[in-house]
N, C-alpha and C positions, 0 to 999 in steps of 0.2 A: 583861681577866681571863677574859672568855667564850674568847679563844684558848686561853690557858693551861692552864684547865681540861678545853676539848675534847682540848690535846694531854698530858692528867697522863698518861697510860697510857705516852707515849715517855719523858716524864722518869722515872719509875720504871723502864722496862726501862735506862736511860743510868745508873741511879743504882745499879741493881743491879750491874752491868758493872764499875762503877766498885767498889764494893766487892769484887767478884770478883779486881778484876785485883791490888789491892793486894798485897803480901807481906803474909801473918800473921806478928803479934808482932812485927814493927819498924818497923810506924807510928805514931809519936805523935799525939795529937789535936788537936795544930794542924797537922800536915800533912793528917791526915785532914780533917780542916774545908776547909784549902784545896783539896786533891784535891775533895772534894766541890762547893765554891762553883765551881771553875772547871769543870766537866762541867755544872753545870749552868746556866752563863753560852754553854755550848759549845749543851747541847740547844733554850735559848731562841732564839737562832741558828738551828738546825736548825729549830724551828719556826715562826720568822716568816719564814725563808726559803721553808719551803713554802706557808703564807699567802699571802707575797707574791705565790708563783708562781701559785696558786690565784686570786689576784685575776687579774693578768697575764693567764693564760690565757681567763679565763672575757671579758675586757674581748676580747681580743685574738680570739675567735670568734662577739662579739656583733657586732664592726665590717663584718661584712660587706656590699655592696649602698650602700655612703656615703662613695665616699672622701675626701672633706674631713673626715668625720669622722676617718677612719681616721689619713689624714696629720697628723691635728692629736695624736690622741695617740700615734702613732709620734716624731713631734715631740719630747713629753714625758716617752718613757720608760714611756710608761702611767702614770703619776701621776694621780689624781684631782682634779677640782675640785669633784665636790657631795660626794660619802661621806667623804673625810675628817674627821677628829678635830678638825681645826683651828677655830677661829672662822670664818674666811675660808668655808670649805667650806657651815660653818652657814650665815651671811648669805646666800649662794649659794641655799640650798635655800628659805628664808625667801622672799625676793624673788621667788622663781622662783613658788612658791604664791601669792603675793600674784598675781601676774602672771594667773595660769591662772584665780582667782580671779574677777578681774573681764574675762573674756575677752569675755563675752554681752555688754558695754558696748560692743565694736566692731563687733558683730554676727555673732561665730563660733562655728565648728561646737567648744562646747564637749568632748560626749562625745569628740572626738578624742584631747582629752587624758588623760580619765582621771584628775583631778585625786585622788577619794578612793581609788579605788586605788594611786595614786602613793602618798600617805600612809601607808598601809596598809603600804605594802613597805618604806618608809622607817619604818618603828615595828617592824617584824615581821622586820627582814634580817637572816639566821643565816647566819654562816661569812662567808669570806671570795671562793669561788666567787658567793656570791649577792648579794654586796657591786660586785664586779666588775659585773654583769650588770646589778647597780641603777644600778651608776654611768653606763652607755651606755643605758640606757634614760629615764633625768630628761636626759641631753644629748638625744636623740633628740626628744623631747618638748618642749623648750624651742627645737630646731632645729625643728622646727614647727610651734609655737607663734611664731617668728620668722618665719618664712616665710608664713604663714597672715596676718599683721598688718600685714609688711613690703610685701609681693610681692603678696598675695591670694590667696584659697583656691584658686582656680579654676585651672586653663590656659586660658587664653581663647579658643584655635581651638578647644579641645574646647566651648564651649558653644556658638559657633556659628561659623559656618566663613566670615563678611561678619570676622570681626572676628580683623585680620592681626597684630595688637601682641605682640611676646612678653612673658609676665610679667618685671620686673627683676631676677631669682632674686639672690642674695648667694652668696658662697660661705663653705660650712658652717663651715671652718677659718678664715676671717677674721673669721667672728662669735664662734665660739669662743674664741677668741685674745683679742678685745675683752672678752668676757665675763671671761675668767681676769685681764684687766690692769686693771681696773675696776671702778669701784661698780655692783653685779650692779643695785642700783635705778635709776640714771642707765641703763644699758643697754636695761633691759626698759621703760624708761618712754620713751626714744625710739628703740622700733620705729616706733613707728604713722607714717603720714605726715607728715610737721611745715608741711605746705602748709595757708594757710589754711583752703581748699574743705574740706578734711578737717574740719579743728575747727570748722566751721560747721554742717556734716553728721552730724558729731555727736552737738549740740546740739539740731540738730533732731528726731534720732531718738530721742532720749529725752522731748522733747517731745510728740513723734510717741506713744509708749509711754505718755505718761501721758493721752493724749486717748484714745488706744487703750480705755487701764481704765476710763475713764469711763465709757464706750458708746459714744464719735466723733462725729460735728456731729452726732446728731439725725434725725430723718425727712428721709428725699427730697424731693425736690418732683415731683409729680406729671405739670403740666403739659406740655401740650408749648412754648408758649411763653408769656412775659409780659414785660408792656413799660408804660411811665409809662402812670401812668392808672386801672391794673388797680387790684381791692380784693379782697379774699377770701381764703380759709383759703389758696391754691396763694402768694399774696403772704406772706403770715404765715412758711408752710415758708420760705421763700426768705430773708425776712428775716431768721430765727432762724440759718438756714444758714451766712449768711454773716456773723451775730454772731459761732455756733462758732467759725467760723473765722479771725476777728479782719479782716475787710474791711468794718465793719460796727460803731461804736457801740452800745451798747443803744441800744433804741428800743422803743418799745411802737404806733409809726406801723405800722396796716393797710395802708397806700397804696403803691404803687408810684410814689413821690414820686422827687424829684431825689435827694434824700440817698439812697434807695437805688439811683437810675439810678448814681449818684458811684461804688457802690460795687462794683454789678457791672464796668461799666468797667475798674474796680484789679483786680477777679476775673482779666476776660478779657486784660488786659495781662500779669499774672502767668503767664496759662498759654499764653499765646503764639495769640490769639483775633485774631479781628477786633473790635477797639474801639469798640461803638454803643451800650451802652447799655440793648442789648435782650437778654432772658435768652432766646435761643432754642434749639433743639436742641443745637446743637454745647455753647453753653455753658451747658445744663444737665444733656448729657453728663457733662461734667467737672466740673461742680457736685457730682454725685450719684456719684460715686469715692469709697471709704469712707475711711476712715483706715485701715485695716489695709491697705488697698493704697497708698496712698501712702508708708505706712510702707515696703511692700516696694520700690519706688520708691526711697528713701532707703538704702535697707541695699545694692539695684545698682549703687548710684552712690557708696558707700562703698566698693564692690568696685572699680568701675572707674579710682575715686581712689587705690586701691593697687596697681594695674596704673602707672598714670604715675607712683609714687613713685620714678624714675629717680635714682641713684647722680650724675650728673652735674647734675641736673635738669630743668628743658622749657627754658633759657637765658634770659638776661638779658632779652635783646630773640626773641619767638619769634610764630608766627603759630597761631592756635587755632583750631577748625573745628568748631562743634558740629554736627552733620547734624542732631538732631533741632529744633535751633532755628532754620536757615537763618542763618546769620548769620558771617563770619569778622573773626578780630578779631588785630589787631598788638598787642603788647602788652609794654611795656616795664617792664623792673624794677616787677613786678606791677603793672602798673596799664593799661588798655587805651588807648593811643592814638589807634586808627584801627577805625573799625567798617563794615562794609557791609553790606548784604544777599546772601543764595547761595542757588544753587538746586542740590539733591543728584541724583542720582541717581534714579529713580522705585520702587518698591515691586517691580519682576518682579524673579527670580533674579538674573537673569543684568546687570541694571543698575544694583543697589543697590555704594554708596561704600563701598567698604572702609575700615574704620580701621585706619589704623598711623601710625607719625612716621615722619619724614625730615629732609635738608636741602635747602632750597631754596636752588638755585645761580644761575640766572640767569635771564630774561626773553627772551622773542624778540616782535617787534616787527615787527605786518605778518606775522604769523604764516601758513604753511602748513598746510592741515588734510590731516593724511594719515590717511585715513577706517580706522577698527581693521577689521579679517578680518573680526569677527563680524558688522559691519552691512552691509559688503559682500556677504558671501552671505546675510544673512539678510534683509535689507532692497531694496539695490539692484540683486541678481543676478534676483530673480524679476522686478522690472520689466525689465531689459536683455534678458529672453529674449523677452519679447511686443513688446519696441521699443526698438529698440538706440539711440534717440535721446534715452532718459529720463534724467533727470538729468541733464540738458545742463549744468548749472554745476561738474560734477565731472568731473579729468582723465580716463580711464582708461589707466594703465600698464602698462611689460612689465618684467621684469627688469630691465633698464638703465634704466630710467626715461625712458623713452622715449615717448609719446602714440602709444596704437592706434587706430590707422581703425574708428570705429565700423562703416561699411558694409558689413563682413564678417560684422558678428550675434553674438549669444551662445548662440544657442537650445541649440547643441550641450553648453553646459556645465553643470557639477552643482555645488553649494556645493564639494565635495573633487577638481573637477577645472578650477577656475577658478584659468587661471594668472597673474592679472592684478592691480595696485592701485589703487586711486582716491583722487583729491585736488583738492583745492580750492586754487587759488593764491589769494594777500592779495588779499584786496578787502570792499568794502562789505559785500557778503552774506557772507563765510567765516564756517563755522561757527563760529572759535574769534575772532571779533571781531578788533578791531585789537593784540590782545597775551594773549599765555599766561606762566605762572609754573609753572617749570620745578622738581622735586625730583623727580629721574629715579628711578624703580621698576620693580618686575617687572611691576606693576600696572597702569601704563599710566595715571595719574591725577595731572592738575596742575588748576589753578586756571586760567581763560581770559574772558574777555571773551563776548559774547554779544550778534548782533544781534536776538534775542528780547526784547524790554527788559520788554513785556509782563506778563510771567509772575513777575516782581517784587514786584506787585503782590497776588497770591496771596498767601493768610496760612500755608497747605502748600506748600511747594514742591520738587515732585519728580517734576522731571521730565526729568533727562538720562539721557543714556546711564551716566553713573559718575561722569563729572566733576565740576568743581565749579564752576558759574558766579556771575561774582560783577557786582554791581548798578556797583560805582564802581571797575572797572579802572583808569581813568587817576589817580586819585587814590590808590589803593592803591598804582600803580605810584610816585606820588610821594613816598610815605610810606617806601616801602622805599629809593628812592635819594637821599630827604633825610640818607643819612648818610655819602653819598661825592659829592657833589656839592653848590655852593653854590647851583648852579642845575637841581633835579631837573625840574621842570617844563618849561625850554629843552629841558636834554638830551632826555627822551623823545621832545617834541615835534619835535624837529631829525629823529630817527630814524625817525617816525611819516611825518613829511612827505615821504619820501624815496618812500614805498610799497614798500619793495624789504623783505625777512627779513631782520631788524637784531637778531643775538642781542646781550644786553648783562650783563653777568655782575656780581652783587653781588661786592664787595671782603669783605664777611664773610657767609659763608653764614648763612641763618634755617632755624633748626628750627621744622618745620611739623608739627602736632600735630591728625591727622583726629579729633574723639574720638566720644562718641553720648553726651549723655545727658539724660534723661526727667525727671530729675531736680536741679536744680546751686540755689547762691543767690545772692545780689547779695551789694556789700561790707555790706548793713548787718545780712545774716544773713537776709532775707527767702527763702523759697523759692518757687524759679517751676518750674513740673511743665509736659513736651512731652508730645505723641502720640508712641507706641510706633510708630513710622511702618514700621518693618523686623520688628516683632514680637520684636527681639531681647531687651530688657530681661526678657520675658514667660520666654525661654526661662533666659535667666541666674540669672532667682529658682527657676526650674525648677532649676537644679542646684545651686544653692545650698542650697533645702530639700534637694534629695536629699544633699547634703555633712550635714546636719546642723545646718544655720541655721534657728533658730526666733524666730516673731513674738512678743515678750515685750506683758505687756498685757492679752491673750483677743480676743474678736470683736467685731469694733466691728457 
């Protein structure tokens, strides 16, 4: 009716025309009547055609900067799915509110959306040009609102440049197209990840939120350490601490008794501690972490789990790699298989593990170590200039791979004018142990073996060059080739004993999965929090506040 009436002014001049044109005195009043109904069947026509266009046009200059969106309603004709009259369109817009609604529940930058003004323009839209412009602006919004949920808010090189994984963006037009063939509530209700870690992450963070409100475990503990035995108010803190935090029965016991030796233990096992017993610095560092940062903690690791929300997914059978935990893990039809110990990369620039996925293709056995540029001039070129004899366990090469006479010196050469490479043939001491796991990259980063065994031991562990070294090579290597072989164990071993570079190629590649996080929980929902070893989680809440992610709660 609101068209109709904007266009009375054209049906009046149409209706006057139409009176004009008649002859006088030989039209009857039924033809007059018809003359009339049909001009003005004629001008309604003239007017929803320009409506239409008016929509058309106004859709057809908003699509700019998107073209999934673009192709989706070229597609269509320009046809609307939220503004239209229809029921369909309604439910669409319903859903979609509902959606925006409870957005702060996965931890997003709500203001993005603009939910009351959304409303506002959807209660208040005049004409048909501003109908058009509503209709690509609630898509735009809901394509963000997808993507923000689906994919994560972030681009993940832009918060920090260790971390190589591209977000799994969707394309616009195929969500779209899903949205228009579908129950718009089924759609919006599985954006989110559908990966367990997700819905455990959560749960946790709304949990996180109501400990938040309360005030968060309570006072700190003071001390710098405490250990069985002890009695006093710094025992008291400690024990109330770790009440808050459910590691920890009520008790009204002052003592630093075994029931609460029990409990710190679970503390430090939780947060990836060395396991004594004793509440010392390190673990009343992390004792004394508020909940509001654990919280944020929780909401990086939300982000990061929508980063791996992959289209294909991490595969059936896939290898996982937390750097912040030290630990790699085989993992088959969700459930871990095979677990070892690793040691990451160390904390400088230039030697921290990159996360990305890949596939791992195969295994070499009796491996070569062919030393990367960067250690070579940075490391072993300054010793070869004061004595051309250092490093005696490493080849040095020329172009053809050929072994150069050391006794002609290096003195003469600069990092950028060393024409030469160095390597280590298979043996007892090679760097890369008796087997590396190969998923070739621009990165230069596999999994290897390690006659360091040492360093294992360490409850931090970081300290290679990038790599990844891992505690039970030969059994990992068994684990992978238990699924092409009846006898994994022979075969390696047959290859090993040979001493000679025995590449051996899995029959199905394994996606290998670097990931980081600070954050993650067991299957029974528990969560276990790492050291920010790279500092990156620290910078990623950093751009997430600045996206507009806020800590729901107040200050603990």
């Amino acid at each position: 009716m609101r068209n109709l009436r904007r266009g009375s002014g054209l049906v009046g001049l149409v209706l006057a025309g139409a009176l004009i044109a008649l002859p006088a005195g030989r039209v009857g009043a039924q033809e007059l009547s018809q003359g009339l109904s049909q001009e003005v069947n004629q001008a309604q026509e003239v007017i929803q055609g320009l409506s239409m266009t008016a929509y058309r046009q106004a859709v057809a200059e908003n699509l700019s900067g998107n073209e999934g969106l673009a192709a989706f309603y070229r597609m269509r004709d320009f046809a609307p799915i939220w503004t239209g009259p229809d029921e369909t369109a309604a439910l669409r817009r319903a859903a979609l509110i509902e959606a925006l609604g409870t957005a702060s529940v996965h931890g997003l930058p709500t203001q993005r959306y603009d939910l009351d003004g959304l409303i506002r323009k959807m209660r208040h839209v005049e004409g048909e040009r501003a109908r058009g412009e509503l209709e690509v602006e609630i898509s735009r919004t809901f394509l963000q609102y997808a993507r923000d949920l689906q994919s994560g808010i972030l681009t993940p090189h832009d918060a920090d440049a260790g971390i190589k994984r591209e977000a799994p963006r969707r394309d616009p037009k195929i969500l779209l197209e899903v949205l228009a063939a579908s129950d718009p509530h089924q759609v919006l209700q599985h954006l989110a990840p559908a990966s367990d870690e997700y819905a455990r992450l959560l749960r946790a963070k709304l949990k996180l939120e109501r400990i938040v409100a309360r005030g968060g475990w309570g006072p700190t503990v003071r001390a710098a350490k405490l250990e069985r035995g002890q009695r006093g108010g710094d025992v008291i803190a400690l024990r109330d601490r770790l009440i808050a935090m459910g590691y920890l029965a009520p008790t009204l016991s002052a003592e630093y008794d075994d029931t609460l030796r029990s409990a710190v233990m679970r503390f430090q096992e939780s947060h990836g501690l060395a396991v004594d017993g004793v509440a010392g610095s390190g673990t009343l560092s992390q004792l004394n972490i508020s909940a509001e940062d654990r919280l944020k903690s929780v909401l990086v690791a939300m982000e990061r789990e929508r980063w791996l929300n992959l289209p294909e997914g991490l595969g059936k059978r896939h290898i996982m790699v937390n750097l912040t935990d030290f630990h790699a893990e085989i993992v088959d039809d969700g459930k871990v298989t095979f677990e070892t110990r690793s040691v990451v990369g160390s904390p400088e620039d230039d030697r921290r593990t990159p996360e990305f996925s890949d596939q791992m293709e195969f295994m070499v056995i009796n491996p070569t170590w062919y030393v990367p540029r960067s250690i070579v001039v940075n490391e072993y070129l300054p010793l070869l200039r004061s004595n051309p004899g250092a490093a005696g366990h490493l080849e040095i090469t020329d172009r053809q791979g050929r072994v150069v006479n050391r006794a002609n010196g290096f003195a003469q050469y600069t990092a950028s004018s060393f024409p030469f490479a160095m390597r280590q043939p298979p043996g007892p001491r090679n760097a890369l142990g008796t087997v590396k796991f190969m998923f070739p990259n621009k990165y230069n980063i596999y999994l290897h073996d390690t006659p360091s065994k040492s360093l294992f031991d360490r409850t931090q562990r970081t300290f290679s060059h990038g790599c990844v070294r891992l505690s039970d090579p030969h059994d990992f290597a068994y684990a992978l080739l238990a699924r092409q072989s009846s006898d994994p164990v022979g075969l390696f071993q047959s290859k090993l004993n040979t001493g000679r570079e025995t590449r051996v190629n899995l029959d199905q590649p394994v996606p290998v999965h670097l990931i980081y996080r600070t954050a993650f929980t067991t299957v029974k929902g528990e969560m276990e929090y790492r050291a920010d070893v790279y500092g990156r989680d620290a910078r990623i809440w950093d751009a997430l506040s600045a996206a507009g992610v806020v800590l729901a709660g107040g200050p603990s």
